[in-house]
Backbone bond lengths (Angstrom), bond angles and torsions (degrees), N, CA, C in turn:
res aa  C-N    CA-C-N  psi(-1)  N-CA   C-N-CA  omega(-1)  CA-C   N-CA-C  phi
1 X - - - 1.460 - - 1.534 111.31 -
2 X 1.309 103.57 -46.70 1.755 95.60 175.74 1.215 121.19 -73.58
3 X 1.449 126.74 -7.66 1.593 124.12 180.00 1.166 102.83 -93.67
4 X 1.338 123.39 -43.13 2.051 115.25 161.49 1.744 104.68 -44.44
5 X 1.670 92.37 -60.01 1.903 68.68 167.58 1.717 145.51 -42.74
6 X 1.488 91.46 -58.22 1.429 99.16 163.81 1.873 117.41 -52.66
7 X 0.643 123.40 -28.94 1.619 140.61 177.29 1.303 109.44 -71.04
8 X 1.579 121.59 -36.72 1.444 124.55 172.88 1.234 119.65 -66.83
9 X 1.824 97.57 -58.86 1.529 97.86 164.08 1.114 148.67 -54.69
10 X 1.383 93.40 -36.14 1.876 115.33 173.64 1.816 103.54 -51.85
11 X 1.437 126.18 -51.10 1.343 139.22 -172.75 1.596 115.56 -79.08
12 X 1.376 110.75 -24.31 1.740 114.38 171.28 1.309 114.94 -64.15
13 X 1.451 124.60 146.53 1.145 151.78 -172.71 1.306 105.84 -47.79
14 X 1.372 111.34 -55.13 1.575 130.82 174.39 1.156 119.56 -59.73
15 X 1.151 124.42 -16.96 1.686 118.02 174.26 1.742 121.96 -75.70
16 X 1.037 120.05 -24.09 1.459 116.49 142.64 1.384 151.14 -69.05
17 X 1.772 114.53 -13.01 1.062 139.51 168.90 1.605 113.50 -92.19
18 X 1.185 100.20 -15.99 1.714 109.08 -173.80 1.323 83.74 -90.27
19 X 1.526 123.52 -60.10 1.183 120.70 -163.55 1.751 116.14 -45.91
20 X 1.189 109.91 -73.19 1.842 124.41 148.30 1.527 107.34 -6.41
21 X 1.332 126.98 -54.84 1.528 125.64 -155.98 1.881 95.13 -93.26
22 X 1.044 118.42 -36.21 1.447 117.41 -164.21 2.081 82.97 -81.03
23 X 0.763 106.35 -69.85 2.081 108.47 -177.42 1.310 97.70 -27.35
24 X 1.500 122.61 -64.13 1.229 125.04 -162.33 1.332 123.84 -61.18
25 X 1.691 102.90 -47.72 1.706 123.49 177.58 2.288 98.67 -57.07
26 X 1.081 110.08 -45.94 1.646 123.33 177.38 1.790 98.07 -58.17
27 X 0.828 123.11 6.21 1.527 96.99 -175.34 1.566 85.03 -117.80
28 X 1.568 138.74 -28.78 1.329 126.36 -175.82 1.965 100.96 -107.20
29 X 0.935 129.31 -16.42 1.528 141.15 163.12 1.421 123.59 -109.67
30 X 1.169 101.02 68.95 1.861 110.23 169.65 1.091 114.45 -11.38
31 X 2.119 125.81 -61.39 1.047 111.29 -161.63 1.672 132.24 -90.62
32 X 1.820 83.00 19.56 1.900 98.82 163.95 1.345 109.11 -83.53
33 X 1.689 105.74 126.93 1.458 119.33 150.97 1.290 135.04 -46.88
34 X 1.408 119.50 56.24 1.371 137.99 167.02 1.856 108.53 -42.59
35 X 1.613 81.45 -62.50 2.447 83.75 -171.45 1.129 89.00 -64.19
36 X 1.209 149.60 -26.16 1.526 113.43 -145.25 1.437 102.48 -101.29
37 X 1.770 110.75 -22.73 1.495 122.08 -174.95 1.557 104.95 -62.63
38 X 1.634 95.01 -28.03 1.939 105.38 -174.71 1.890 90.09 -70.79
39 X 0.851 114.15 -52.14 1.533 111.49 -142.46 1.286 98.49 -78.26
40 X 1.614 121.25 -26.37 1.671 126.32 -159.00 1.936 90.81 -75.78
41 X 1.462 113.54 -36.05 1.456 120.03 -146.96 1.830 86.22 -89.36
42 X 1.178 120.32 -30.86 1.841 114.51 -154.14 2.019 76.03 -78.72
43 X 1.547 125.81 -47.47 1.165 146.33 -164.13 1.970 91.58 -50.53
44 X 0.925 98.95 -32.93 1.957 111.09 -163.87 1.701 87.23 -85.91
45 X 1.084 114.97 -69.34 1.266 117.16 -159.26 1.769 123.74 -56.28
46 X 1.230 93.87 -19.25 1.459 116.05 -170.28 1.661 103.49 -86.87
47 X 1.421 112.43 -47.61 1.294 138.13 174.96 1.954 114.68 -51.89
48 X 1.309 84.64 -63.45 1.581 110.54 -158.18 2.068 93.22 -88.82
49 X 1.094 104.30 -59.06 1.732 129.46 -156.69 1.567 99.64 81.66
50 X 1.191 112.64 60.64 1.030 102.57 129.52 1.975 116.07 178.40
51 X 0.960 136.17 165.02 1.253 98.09 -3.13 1.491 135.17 -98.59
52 X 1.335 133.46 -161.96 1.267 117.76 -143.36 1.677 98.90 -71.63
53 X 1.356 120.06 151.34 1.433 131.78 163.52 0.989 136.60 -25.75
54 X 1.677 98.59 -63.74 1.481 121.87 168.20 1.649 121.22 -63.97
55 X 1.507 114.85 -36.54 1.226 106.80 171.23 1.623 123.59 -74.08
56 X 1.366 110.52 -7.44 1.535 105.92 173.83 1.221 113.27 -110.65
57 X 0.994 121.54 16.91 1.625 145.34 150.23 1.763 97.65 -70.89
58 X 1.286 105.93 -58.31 1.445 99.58 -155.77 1.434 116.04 -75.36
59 X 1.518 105.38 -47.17 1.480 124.09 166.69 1.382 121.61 -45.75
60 X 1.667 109.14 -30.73 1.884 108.35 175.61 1.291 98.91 -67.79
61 X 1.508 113.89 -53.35 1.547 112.54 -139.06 1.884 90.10 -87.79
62 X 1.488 113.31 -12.92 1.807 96.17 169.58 1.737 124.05 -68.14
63 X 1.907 88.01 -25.53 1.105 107.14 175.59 1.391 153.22 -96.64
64 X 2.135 103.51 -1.97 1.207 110.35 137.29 1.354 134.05 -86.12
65 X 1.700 126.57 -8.55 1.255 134.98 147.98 1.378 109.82 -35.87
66 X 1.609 117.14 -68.72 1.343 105.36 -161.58 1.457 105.78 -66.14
67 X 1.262 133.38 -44.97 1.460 139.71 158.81 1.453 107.14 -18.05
68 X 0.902 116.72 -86.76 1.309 116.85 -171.16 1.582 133.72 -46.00
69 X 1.729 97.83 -42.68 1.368 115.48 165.89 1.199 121.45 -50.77
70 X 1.364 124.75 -39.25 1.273 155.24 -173.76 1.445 97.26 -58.85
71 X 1.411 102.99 -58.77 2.028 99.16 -163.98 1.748 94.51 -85.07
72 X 1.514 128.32 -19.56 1.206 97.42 149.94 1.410 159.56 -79.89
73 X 1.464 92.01 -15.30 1.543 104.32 154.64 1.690 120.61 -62.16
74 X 1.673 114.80 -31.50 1.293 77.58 -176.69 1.365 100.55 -107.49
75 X 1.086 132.96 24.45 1.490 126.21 153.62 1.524 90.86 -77.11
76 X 1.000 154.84 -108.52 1.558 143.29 -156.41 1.675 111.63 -27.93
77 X 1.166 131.16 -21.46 1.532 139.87 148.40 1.267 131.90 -63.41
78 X 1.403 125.78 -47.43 1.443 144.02 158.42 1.021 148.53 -101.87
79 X 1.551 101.01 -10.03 1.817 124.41 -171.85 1.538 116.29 34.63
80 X 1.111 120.22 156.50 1.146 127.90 -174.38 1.609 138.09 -65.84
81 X 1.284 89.22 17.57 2.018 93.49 179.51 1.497 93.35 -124.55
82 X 1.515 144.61 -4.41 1.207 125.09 -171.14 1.584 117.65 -53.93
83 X 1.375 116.50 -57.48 1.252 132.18 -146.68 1.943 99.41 -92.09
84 X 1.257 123.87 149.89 1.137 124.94 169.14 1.176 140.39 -39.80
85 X 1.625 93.81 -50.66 1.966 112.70 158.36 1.387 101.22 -50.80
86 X 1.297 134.25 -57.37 1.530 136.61 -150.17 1.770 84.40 -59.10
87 X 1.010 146.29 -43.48 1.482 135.50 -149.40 1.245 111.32 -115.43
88 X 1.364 115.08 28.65 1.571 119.96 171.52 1.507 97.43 -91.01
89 X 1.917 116.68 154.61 1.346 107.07 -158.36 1.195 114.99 -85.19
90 X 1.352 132.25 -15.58 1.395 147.58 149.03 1.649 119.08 -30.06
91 X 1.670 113.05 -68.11 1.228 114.02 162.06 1.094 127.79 -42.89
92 X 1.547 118.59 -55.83 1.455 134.26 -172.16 1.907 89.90 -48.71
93 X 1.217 116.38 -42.43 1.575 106.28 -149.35 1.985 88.59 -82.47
94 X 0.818 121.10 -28.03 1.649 125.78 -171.24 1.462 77.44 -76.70
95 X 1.890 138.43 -68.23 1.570 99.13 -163.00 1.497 130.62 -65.34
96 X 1.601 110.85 -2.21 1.239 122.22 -174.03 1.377 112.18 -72.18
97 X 1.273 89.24 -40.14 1.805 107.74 -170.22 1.326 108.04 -84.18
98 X 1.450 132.35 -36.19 1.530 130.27 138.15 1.644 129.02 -26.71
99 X 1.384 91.68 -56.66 1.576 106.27 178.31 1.778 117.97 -35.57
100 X 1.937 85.06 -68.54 1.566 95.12 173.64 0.945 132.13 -59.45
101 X 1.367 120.06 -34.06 1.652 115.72 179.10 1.256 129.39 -77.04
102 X 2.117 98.12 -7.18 1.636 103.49 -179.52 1.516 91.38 -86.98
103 X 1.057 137.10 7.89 1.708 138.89 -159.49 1.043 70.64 -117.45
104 X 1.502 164.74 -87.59 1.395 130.69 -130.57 1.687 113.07 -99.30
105 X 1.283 120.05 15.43 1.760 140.90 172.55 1.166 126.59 120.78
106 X 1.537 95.82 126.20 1.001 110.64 -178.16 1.263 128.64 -72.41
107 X 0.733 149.93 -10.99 1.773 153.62 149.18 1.099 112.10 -36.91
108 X 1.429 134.31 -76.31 1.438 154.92 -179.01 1.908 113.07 -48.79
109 X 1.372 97.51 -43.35 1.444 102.62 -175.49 1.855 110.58 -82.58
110 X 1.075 119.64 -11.50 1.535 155.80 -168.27 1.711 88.34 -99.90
111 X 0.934 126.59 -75.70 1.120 112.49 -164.16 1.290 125.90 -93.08
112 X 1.147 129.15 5.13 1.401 136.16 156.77 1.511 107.01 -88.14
113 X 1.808 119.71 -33.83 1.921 97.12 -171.68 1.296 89.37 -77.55
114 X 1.281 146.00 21.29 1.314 131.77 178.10 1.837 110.99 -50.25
115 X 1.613 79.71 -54.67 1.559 112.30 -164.31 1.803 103.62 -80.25
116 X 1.052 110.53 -10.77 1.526 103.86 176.07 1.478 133.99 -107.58
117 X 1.378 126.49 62.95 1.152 129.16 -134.92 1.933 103.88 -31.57
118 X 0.936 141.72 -115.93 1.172 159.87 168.64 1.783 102.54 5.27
119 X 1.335 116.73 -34.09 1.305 99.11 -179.90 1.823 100.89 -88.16
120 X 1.242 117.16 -43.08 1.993 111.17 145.87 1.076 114.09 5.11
121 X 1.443 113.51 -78.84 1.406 103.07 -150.76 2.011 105.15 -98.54
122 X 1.312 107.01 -9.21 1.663 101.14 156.82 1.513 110.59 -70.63
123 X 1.213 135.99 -41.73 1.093 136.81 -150.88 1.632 84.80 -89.36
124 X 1.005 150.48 -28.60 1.523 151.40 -149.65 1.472 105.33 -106.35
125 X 1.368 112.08 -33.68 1.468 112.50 178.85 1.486 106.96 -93.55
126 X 1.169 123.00 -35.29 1.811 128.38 173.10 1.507 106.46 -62.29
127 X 1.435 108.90 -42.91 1.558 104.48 -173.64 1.557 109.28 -54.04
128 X 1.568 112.48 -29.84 1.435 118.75 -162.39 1.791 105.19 -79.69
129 X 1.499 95.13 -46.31 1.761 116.78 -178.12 1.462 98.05 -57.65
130 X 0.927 123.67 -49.78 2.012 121.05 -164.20 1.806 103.63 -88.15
131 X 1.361 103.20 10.98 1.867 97.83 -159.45 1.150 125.86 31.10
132 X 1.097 113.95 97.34 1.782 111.90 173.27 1.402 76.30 -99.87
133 X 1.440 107.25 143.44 1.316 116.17 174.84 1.316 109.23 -67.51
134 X 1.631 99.95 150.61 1.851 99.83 -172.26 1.562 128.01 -75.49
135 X 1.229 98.72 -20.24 1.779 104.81 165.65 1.389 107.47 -39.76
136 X 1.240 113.55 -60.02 1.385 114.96 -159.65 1.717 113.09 -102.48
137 X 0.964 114.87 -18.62 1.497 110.54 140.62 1.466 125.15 -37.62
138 X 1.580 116.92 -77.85 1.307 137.47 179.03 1.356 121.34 -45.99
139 X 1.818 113.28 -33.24 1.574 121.01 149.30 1.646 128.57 -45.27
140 X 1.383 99.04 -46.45 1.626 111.27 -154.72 1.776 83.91 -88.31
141 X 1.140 124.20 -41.58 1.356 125.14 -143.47 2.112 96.82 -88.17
142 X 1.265 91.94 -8.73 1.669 104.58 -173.57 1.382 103.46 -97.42
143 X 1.443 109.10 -36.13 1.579 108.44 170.19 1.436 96.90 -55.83
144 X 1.285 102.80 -84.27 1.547 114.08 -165.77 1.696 119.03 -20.50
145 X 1.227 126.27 -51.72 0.783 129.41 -179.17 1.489 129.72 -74.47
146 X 1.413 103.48 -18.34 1.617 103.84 156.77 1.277 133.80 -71.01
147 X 1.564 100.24 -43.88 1.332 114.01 177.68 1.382 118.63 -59.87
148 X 1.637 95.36 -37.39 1.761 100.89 173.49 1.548 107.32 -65.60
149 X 1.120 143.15 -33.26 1.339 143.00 -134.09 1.680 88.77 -102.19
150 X 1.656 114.02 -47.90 1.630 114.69 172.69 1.126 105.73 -51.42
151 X 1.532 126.41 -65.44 1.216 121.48 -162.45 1.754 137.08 -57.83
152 X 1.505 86.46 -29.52 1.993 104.69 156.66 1.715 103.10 -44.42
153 X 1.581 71.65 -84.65 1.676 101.42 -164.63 1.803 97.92 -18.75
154 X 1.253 126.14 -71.69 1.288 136.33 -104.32 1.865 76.72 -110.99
155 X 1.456 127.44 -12.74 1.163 131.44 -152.65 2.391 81.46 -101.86
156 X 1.244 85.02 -41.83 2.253 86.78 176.59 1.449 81.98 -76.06
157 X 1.182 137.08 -72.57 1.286 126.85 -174.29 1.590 139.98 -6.89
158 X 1.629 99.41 -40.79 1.397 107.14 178.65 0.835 105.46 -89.68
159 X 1.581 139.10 -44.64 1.298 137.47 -172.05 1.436 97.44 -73.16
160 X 0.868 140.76 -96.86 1.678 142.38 178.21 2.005 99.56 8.77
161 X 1.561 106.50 -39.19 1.265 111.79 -176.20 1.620 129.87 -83.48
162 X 1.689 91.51 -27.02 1.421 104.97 169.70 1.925 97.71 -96.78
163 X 1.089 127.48 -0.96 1.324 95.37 148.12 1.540 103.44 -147.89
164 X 1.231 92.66 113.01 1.665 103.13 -167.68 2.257 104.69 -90.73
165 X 1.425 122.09 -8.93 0.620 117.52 -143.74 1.556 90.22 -131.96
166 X 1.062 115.21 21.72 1.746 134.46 179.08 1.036 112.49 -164.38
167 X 1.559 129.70 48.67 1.214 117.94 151.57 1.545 141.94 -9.36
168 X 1.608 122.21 -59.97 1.461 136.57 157.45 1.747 98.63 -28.23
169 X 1.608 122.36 -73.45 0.924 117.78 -168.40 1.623 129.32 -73.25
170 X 1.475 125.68 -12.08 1.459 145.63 116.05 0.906 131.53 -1.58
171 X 1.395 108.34 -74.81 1.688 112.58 163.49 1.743 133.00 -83.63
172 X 1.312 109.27 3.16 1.489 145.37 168.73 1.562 104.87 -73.40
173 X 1.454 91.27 -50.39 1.548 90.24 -172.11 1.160 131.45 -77.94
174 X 1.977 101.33 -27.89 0.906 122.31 -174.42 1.631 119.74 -64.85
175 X 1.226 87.44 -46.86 1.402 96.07 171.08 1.571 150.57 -65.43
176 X 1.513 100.41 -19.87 1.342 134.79 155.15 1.451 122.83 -65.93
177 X 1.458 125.90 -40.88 1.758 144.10 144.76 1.452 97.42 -41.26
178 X 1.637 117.02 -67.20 1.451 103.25 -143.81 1.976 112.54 -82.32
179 X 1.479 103.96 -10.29 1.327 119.73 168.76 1.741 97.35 -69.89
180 X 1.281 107.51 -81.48 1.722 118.55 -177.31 1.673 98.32 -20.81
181 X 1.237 111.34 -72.73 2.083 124.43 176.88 1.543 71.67 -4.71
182 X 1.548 83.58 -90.36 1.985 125.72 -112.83 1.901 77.26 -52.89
183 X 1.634 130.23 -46.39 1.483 118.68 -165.95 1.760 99.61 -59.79
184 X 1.033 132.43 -31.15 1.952 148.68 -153.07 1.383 67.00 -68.85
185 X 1.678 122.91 -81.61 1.407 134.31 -136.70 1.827 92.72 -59.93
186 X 1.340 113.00 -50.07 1.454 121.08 -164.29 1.850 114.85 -52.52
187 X 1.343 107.57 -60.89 1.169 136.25 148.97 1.650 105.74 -26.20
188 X 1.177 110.13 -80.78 1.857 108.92 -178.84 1.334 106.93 -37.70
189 X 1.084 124.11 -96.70 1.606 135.68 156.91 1.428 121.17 23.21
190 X 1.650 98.09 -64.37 1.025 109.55 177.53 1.403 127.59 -64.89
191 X 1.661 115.64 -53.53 1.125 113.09 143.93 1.459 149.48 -45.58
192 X 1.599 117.09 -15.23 1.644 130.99 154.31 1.274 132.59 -63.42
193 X 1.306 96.34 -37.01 1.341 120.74 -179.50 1.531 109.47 -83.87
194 X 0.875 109.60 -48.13 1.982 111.10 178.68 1.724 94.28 -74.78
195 X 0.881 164.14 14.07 1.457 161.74 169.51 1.336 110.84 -112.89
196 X 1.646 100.93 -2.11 1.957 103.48 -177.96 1.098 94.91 -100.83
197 X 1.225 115.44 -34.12 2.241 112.77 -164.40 1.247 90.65 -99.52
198 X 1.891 137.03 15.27 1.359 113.09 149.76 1.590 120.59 -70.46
């Protein structure tokens, strides 16, 4: 009964627009399930067919673009000390540490916080506060977001493929991978980053 469910949803109209709103809402609210919405849906599509692959490929990565764009516009609108959160000492040290790495390129620093929720949205709101000009923002930040959006997708994708005939457990699994990832990725990071300010 719940995999016809999952099967309903997977095939409703709304499952790409939901998908879109949860990606998008994750790029300015960390503690939205953005990866997992990627990974649960590529996990469906692979499973179920539908919905189609390619469109939730496309729909993530339109929809961490606009996400992202978003928190750089209003960091170039508000910069990063307005708001109360902005001046807690934790933050302050993530825009610092944003700061610098958009000072030594922007491409690289763009396309790695893709994948890190929390360093995302420092790196997305500083990019806006320090102006990196938007040409080249809108490049790096368009990569990023595809690559991120394949790499979800395609990560429910396999599993959805190795079990095509249990959806429920597909997207179970999927989601358990794409949590495990995102802590691997979090964890790394963390450790890269503390070995630079030695």
């Amino acid at each position: 009964m719940i995999g016809d469910l999952l099967t309903s949803v997977a095939s409703s109209p709304w499952a790409l627009p939901a998908l879109f709103a949860l990606v998008f809402a994750d790029a300015v609210l960390v503690i939205v399930p953005g990866e997992v919405a990627v990974t649960a849906t590529g996990a469906l599509a692979a499973a179920t067919g539908s919905p189609p692959l390619v469109a939730v490929v496309i729909v993530a990565a339109v929809a961490a673009f606009c996400g992202d764009a978003l928190c750089y516009g209003i960091g170039r609108v508000a910069g990063v000390d307005r708001w109360r959160w902005m001046r807690h000492p934790r933050v302050r040290s993530a825009f610092a540490w944003a700061g610098a790495r958009l000072a030594q390129g922007t491409a690289t620093v763009v396309f790695t916080a893709r994948f890190i929720p929390f360093a995302r949205l420092a790196v997305n709101l500083t990019a806006g506060a320090t102006r990196v000009p938007p040409g080249r923002y809108v490049v790096a930040v368009a990569v990023a977001a595809t690559a991120w959006a394949v790499y979800q997708a395609v990560i429910g994708a396999a599993i959805g493929t190795l079990l095509p005939d249990n959806p429920i457990v597909a997207v179970i699994a999927s989601i358990v991978v794409a949590i495990a990832l995102g802590l691997v990725i979090d964890v790394a990071a963390a450790r890269l980053a503390g070995r630079r300010t030695r």
